[in-house]
PDB file of N, H, CA, C and O in Angstrom:
ATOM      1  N   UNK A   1     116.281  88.352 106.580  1.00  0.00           N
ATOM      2  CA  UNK A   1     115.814  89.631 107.076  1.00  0.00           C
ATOM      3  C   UNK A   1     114.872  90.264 106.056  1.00  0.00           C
ATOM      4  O   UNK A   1     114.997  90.185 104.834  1.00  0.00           O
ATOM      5  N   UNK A   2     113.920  90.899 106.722  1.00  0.00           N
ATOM      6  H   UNK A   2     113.818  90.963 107.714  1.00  0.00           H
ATOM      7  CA  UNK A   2     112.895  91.870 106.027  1.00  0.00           C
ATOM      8  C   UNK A   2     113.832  92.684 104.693  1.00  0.00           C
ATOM      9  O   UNK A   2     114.945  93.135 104.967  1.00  0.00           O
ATOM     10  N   UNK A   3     113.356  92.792 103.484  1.00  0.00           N
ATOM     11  H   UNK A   3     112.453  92.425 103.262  1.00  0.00           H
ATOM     12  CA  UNK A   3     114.163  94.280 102.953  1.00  0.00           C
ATOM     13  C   UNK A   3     113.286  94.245 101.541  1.00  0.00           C
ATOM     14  O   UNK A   3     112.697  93.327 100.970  1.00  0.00           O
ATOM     15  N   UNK A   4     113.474  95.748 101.211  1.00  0.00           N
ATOM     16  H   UNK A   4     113.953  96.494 101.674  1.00  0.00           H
ATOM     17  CA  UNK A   4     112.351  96.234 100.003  1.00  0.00           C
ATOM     18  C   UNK A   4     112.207  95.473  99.360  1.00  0.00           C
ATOM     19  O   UNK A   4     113.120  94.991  98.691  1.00  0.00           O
ATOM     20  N   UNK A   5     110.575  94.944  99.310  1.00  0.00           N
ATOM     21  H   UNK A   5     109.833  95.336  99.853  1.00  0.00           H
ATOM     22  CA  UNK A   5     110.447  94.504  98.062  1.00  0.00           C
ATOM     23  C   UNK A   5     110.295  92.827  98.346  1.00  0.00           C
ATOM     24  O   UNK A   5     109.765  91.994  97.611  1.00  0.00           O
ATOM     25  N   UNK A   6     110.731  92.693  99.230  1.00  0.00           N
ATOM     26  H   UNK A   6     111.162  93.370  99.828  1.00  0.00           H
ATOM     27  CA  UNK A   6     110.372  91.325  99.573  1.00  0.00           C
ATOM     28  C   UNK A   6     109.183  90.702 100.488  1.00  0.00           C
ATOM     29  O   UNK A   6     108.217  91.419 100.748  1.00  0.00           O
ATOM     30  N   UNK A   7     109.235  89.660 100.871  1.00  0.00           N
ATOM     31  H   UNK A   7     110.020  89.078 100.660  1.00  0.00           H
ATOM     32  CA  UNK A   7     108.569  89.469 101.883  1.00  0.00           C
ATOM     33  C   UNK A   7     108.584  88.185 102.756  1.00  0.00           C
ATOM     34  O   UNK A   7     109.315  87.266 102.386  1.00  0.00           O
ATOM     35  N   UNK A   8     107.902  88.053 103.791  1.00  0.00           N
ATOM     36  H   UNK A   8     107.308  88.799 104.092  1.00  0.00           H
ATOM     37  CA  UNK A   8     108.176  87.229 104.505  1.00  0.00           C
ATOM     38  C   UNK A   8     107.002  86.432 105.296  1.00  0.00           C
ATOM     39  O   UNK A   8     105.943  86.954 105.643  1.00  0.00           O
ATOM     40  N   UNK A   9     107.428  84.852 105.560  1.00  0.00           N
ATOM     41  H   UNK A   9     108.288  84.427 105.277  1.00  0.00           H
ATOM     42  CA  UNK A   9     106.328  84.454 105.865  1.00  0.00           C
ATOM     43  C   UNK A   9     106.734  83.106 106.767  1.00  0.00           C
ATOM     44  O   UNK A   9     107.512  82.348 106.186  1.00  0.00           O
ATOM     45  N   UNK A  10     106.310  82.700 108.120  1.00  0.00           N
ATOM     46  H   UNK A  10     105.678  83.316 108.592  1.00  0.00           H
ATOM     47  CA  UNK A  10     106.307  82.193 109.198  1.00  0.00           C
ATOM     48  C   UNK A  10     105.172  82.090 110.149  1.00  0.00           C
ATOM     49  O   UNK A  10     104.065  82.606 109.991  1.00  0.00           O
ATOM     50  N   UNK A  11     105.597  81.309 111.235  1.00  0.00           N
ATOM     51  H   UNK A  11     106.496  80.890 111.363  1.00  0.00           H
ATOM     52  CA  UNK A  11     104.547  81.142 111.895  1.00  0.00           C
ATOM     53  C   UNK A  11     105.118  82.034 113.214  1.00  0.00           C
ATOM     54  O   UNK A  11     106.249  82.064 113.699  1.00  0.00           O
ATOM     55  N   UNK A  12     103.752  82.826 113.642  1.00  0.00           N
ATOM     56  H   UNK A  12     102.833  82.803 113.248  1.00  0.00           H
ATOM     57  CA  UNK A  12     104.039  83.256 115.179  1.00  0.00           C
ATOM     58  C   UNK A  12     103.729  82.442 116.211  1.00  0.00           C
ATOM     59  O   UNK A  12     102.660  81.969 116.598  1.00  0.00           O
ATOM     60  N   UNK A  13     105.199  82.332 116.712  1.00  0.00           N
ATOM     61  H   UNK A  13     106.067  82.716 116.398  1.00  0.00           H
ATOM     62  CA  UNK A  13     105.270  81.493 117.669  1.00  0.00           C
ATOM     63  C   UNK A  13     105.263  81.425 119.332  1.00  0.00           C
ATOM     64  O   UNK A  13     105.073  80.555 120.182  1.00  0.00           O
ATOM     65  N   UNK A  14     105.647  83.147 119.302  1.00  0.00           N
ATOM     66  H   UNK A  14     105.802  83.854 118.612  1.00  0.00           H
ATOM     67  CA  UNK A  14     105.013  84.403 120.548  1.00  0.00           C
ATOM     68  C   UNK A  14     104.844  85.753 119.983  1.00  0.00           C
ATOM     69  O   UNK A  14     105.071  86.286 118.896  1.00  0.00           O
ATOM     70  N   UNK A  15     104.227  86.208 121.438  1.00  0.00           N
ATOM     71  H   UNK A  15     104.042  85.775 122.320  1.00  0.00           H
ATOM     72  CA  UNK A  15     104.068  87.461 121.256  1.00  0.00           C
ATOM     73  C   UNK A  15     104.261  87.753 123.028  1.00  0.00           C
ATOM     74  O   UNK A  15     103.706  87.241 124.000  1.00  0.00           O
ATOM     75  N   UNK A  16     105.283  88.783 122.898  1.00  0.00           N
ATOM     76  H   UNK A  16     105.734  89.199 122.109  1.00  0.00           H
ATOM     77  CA  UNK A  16     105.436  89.670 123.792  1.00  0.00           C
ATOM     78  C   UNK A  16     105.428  90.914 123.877  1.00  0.00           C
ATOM     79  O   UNK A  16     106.582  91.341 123.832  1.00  0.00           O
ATOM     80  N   UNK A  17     104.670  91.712 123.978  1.00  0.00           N
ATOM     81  H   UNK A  17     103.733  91.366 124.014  1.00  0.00           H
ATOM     82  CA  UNK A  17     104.773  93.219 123.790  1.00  0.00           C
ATOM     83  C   UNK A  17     104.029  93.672 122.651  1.00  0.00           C
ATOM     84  O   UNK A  17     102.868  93.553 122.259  1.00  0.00           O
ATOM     85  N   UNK A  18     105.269  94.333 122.177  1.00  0.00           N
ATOM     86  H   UNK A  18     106.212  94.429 122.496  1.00  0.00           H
ATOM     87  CA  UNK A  18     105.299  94.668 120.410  1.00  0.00           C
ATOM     88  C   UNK A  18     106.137  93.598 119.937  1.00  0.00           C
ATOM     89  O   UNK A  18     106.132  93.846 118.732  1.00  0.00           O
ATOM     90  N   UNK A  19     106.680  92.822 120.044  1.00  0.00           N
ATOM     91  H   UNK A  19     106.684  92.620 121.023  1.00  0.00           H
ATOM     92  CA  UNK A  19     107.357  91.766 119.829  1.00  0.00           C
ATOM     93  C   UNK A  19     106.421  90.477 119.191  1.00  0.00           C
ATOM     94  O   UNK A  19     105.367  89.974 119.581  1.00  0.00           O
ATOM     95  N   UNK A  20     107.172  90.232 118.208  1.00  0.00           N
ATOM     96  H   UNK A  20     108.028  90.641 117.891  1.00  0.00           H
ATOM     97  CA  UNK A  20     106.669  89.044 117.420  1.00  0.00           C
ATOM     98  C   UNK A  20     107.598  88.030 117.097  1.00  0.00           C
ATOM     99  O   UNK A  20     108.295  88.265 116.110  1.00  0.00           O
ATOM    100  N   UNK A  21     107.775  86.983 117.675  1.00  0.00           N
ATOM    101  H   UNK A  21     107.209  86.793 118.477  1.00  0.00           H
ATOM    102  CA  UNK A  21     108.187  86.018 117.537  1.00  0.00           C
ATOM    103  C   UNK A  21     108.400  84.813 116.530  1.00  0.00           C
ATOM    104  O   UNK A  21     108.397  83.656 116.950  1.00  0.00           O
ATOM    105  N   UNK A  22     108.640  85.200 114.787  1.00  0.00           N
ATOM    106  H   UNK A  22     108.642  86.140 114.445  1.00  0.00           H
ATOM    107  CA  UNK A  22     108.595  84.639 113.605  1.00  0.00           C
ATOM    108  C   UNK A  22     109.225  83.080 113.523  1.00  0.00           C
ATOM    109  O   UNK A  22     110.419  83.087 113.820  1.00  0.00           O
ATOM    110  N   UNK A  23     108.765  81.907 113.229  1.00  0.00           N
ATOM    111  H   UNK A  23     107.795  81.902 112.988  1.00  0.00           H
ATOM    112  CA  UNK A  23     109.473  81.460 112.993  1.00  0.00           C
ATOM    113  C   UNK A  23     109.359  80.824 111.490  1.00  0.00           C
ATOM    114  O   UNK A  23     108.318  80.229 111.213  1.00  0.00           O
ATOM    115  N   UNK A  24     110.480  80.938 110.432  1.00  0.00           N
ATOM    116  H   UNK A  24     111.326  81.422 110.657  1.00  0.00           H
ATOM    117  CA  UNK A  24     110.337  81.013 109.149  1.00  0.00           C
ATOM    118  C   UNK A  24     110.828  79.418 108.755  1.00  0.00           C
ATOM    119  O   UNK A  24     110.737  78.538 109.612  1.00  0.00           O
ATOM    120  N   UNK A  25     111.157  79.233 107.904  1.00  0.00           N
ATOM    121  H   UNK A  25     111.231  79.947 107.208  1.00  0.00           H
ATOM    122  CA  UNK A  25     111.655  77.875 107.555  1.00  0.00           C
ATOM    123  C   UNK A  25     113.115  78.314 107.778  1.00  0.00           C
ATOM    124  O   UNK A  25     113.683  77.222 107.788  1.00  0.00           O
ATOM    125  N   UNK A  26     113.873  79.054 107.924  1.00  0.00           N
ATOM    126  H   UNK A  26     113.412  79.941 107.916  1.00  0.00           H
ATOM    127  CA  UNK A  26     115.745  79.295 107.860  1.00  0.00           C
ATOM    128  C   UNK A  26     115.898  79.731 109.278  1.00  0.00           C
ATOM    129  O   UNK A  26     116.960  79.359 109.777  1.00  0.00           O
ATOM    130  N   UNK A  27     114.971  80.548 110.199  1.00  0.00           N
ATOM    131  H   UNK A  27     114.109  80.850 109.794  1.00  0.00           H
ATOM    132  CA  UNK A  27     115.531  81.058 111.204  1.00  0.00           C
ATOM    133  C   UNK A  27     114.021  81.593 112.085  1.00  0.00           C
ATOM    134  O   UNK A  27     112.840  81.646 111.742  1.00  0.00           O
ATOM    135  N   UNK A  28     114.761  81.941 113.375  1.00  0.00           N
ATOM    136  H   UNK A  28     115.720  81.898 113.653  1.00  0.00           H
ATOM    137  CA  UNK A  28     113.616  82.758 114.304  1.00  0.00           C
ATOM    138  C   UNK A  28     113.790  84.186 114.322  1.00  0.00           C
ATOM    139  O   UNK A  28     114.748  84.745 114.855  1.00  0.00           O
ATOM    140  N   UNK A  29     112.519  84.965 113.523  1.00  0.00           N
ATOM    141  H   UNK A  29     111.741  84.511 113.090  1.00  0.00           H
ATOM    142  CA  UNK A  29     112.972  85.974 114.252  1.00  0.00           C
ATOM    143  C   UNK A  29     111.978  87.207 115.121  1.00  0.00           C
ATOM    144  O   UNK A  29     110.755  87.263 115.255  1.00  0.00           O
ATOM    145  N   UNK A  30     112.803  87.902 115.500  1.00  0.00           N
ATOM    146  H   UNK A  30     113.796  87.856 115.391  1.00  0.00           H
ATOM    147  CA  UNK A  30     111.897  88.991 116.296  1.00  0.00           C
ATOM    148  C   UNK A  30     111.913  89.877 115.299  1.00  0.00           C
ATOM    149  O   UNK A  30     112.786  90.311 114.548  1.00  0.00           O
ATOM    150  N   UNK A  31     110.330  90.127 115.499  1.00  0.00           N
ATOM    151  H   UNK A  31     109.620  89.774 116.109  1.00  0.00           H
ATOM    152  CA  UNK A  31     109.661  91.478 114.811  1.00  0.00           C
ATOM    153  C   UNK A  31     109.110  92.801 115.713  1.00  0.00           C
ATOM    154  O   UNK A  31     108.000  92.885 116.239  1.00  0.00           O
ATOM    155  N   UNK A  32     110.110  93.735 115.744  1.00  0.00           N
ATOM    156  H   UNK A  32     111.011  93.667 115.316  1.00  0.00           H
ATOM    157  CA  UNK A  32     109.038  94.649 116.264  1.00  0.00           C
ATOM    158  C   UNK A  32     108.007  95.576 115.834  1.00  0.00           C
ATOM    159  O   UNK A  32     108.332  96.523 115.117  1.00  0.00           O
ATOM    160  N   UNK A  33     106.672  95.394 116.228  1.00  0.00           N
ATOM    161  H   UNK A  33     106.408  94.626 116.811  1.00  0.00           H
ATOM    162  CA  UNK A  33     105.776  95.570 115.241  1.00  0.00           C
ATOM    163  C   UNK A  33     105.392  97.193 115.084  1.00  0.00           C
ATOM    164  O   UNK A  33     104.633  97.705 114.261  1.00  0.00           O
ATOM    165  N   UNK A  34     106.197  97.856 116.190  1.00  0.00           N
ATOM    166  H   UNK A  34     106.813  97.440 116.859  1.00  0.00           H
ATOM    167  CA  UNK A  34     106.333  99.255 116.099  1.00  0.00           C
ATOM    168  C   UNK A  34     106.941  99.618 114.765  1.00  0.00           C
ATOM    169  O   UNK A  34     106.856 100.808 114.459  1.00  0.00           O
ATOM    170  N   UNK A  35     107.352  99.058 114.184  1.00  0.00           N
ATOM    171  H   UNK A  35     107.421  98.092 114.433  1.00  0.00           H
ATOM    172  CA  UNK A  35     108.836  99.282 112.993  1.00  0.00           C
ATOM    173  C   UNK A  35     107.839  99.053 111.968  1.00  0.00           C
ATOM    174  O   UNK A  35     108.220  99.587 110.926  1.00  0.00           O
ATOM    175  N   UNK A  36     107.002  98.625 111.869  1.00  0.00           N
ATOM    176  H   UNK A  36     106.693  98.191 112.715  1.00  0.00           H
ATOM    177  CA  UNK A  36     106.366  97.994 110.717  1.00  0.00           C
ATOM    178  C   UNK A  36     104.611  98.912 110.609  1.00  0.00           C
ATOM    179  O   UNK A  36     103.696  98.325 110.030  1.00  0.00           O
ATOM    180  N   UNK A  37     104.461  99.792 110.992  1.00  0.00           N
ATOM    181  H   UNK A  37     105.205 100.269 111.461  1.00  0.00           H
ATOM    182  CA  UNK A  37     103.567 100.637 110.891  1.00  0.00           C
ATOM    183  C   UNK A  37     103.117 100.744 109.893  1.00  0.00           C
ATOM    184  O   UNK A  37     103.996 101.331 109.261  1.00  0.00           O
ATOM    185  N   UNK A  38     102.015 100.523 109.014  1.00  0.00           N
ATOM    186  H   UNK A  38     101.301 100.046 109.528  1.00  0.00           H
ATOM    187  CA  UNK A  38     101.551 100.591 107.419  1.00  0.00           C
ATOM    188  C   UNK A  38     102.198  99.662 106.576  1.00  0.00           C
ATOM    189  O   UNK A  38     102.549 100.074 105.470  1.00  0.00           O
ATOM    190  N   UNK A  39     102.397  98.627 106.847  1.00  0.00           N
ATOM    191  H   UNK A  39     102.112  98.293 107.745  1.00  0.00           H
ATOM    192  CA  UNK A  39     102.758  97.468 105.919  1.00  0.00           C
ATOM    193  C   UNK A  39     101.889  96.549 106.071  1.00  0.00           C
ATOM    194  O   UNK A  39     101.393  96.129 107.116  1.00  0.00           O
ATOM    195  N   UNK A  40     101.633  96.105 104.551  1.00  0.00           N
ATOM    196  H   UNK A  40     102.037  96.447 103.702  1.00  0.00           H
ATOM    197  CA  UNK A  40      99.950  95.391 104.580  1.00  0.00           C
ATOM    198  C   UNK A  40     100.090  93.768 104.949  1.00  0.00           C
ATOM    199  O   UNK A  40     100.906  93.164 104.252  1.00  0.00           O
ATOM    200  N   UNK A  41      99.761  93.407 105.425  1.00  0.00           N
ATOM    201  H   UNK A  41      99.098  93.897 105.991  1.00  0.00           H
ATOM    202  CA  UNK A  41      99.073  91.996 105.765  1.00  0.00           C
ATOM    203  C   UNK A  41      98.493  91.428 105.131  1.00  0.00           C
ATOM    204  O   UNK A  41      97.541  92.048 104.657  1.00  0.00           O
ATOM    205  N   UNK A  42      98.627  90.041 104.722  1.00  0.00           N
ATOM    206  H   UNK A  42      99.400  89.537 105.106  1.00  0.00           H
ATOM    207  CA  UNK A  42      98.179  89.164 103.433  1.00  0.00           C
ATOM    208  C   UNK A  42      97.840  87.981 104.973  1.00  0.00           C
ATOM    209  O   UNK A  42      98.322  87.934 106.104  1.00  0.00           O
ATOM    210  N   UNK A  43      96.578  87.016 104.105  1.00  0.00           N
ATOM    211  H   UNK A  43      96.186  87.054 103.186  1.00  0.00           H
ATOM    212  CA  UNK A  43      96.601  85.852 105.704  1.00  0.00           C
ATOM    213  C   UNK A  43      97.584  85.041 104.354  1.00  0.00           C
ATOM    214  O   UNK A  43      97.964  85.150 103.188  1.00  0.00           O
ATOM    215  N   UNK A  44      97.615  83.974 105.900  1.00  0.00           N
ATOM    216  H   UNK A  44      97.306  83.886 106.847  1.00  0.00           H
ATOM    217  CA  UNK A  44      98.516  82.747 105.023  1.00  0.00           C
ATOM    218  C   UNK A  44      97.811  82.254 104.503  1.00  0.00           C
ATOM    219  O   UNK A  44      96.598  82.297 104.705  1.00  0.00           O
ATOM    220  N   UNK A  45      98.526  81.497 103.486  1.00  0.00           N
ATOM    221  H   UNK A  45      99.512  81.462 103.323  1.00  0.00           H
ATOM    222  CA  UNK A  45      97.990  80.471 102.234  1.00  0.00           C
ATOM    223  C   UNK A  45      97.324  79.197 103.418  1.00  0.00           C
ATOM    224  O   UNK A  45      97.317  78.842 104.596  1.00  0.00           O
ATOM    225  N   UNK A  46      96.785  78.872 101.957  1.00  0.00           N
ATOM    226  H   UNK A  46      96.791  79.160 100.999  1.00  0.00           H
ATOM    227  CA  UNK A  46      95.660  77.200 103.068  1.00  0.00           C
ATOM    228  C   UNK A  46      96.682  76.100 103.594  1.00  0.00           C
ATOM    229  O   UNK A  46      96.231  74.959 103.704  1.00  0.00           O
ATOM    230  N   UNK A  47      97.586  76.254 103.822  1.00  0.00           N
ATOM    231  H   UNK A  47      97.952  77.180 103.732  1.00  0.00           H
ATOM    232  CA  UNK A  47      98.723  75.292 103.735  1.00  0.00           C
ATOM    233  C   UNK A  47      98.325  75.542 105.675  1.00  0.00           C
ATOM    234  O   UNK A  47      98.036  74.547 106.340  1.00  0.00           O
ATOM    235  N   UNK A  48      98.374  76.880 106.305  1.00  0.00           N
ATOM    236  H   UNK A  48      98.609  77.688 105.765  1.00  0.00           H
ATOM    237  CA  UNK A  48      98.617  77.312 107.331  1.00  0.00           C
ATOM    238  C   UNK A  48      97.874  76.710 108.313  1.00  0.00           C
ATOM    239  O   UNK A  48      96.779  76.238 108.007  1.00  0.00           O
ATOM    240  N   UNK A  49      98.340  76.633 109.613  1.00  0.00           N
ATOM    241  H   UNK A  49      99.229  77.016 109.861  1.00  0.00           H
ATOM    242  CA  UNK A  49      97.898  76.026 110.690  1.00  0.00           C
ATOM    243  C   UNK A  49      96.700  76.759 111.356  1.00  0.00           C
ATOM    244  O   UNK A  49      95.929  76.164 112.110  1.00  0.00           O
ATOM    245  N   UNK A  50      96.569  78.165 111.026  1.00  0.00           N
ATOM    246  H   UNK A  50      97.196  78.648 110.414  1.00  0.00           H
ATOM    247  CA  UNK A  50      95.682  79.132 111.476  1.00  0.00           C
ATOM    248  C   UNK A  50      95.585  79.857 110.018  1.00  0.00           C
ATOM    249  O   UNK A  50      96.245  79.636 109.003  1.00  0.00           O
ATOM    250  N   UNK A  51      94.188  81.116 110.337  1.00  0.00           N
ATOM    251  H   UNK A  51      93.652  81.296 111.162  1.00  0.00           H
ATOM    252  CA  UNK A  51      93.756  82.130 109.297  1.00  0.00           C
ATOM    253  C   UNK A  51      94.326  83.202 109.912  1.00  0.00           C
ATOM    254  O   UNK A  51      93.597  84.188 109.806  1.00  0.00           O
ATOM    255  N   UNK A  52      95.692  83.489 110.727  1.00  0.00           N
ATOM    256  H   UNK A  52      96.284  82.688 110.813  1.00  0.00           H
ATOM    257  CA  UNK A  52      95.789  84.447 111.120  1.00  0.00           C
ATOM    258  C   UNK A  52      96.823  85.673 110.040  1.00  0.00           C
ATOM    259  O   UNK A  52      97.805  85.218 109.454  1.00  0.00           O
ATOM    260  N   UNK A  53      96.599  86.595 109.950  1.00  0.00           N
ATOM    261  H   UNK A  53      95.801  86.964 110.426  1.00  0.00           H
ATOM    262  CA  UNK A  53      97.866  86.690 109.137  1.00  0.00           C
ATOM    263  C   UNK A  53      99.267  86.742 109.528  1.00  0.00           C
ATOM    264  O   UNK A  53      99.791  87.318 110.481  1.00  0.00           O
ATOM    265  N   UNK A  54      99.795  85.994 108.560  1.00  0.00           N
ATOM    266  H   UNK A  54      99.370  85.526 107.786  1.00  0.00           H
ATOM    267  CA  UNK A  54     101.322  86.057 109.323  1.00  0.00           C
ATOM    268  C   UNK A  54     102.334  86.398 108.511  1.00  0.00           C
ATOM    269  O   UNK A  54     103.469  86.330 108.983  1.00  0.00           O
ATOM    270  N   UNK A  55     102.109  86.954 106.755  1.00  0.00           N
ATOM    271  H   UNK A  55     101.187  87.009 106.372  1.00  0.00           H
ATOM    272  CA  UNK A  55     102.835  87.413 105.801  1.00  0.00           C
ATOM    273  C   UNK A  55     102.964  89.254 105.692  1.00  0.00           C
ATOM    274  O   UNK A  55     102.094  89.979 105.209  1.00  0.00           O
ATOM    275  N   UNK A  56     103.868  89.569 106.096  1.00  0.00           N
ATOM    276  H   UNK A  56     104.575  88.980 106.488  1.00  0.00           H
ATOM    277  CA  UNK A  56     104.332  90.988 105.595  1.00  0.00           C
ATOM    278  C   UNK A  56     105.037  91.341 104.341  1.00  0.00           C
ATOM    279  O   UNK A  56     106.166  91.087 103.921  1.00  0.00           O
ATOM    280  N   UNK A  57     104.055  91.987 103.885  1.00  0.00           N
ATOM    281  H   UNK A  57     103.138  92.193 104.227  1.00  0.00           H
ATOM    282  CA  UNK A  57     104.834  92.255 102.303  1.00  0.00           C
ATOM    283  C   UNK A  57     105.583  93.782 102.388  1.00  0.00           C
ATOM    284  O   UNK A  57     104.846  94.750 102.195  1.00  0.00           O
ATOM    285  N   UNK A  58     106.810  93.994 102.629  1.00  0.00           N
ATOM    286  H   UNK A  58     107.409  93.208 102.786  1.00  0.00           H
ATOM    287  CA  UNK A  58     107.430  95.655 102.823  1.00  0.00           C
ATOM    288  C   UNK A  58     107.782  95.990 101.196  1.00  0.00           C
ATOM    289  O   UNK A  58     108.304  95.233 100.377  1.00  0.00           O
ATOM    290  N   UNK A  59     107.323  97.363 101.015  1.00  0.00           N
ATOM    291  H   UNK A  59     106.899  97.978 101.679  1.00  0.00           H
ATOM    292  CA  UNK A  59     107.807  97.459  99.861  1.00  0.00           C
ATOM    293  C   UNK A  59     108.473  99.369  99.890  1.00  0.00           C
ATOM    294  O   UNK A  59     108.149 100.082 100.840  1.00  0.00           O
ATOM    295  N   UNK A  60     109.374  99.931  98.741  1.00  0.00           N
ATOM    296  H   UNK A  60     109.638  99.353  97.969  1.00  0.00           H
ATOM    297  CA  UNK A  60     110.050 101.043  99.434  1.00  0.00           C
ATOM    298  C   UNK A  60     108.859 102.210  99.248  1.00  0.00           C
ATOM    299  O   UNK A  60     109.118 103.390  99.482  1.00  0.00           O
ATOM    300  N   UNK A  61     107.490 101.763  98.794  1.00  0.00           N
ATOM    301  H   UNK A  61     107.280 100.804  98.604  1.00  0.00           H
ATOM    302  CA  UNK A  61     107.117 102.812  99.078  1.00  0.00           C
ATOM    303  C   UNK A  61     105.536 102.607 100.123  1.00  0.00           C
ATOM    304  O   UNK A  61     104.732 103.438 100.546  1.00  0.00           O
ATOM    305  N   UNK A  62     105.596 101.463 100.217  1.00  0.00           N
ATOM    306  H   UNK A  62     106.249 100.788  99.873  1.00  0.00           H
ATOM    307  CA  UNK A  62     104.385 101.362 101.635  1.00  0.00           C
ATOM    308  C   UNK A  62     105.188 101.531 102.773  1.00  0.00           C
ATOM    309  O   UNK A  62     104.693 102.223 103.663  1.00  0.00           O
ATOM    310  N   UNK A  63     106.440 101.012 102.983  1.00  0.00           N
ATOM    311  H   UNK A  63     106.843 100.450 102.260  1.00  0.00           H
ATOM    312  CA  UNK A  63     107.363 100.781 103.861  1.00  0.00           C
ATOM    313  C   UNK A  63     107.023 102.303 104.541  1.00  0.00           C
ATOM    314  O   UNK A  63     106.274 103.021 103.879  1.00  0.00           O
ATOM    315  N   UNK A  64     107.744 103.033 106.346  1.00  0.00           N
ATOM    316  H   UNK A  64     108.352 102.449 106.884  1.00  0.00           H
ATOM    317  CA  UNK A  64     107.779 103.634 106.730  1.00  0.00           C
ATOM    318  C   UNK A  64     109.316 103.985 106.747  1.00  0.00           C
ATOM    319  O   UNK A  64     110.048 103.019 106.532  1.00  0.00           O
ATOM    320  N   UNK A  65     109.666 104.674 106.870  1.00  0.00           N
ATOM    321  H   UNK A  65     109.071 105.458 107.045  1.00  0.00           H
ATOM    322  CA  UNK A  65     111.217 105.403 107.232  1.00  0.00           C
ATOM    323  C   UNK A  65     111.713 104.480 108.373  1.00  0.00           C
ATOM    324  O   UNK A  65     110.854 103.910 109.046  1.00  0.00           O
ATOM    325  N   UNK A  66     112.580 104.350 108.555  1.00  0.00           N
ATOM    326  H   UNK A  66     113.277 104.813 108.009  1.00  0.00           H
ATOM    327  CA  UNK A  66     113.834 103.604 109.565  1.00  0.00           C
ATOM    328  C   UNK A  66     113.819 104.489 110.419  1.00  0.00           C
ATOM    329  O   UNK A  66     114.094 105.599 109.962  1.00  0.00           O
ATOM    330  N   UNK A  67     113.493 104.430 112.058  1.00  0.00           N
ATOM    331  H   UNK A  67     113.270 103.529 112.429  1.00  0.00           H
ATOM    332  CA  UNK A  67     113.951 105.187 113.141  1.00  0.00           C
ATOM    333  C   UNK A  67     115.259 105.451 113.087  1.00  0.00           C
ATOM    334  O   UNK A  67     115.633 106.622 113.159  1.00  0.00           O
ATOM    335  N   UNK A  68     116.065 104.525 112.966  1.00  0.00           N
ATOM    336  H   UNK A  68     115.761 103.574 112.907  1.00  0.00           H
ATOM    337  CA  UNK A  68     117.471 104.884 113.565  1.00  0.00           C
ATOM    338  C   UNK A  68     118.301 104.848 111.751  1.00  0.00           C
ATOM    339  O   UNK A  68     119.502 105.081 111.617  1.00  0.00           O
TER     340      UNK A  68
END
């Protein structure tokens, strides 16, 4: 899971909605991209199948507040 300070990196494998469909090397997951408002985007390394970006870096102070 996403959490300060870390980051994360997979391939999108759908998209539905606001929904993002991650899939990482450990697991699949859904991203909703409403939640992630102002968190910067890095593209993937040359390793990647596409130039799209698919790395979110959250950190506690780019990060946005938690709805719930």
């Amino acid at each position: 899971a996403l959490a300060a300070g870390r980051s994360l990196t997979g391939a999108v494998r759908a998209v539905a909605g606001h929904d993002l469909h991650i899939e990482t090397p450990d697991e699949v997951l859904l991203l909703d991209t409403r939640l992630t408002a102002g968190w910067p985007l890095r593209r993937a390394g040359p390793h990647a199948v596409s130039d799209l970006p698919t790395t979110a870096v959250r950190s506690p102070v780019e990060a946005p507040e938690p709805l719930f």
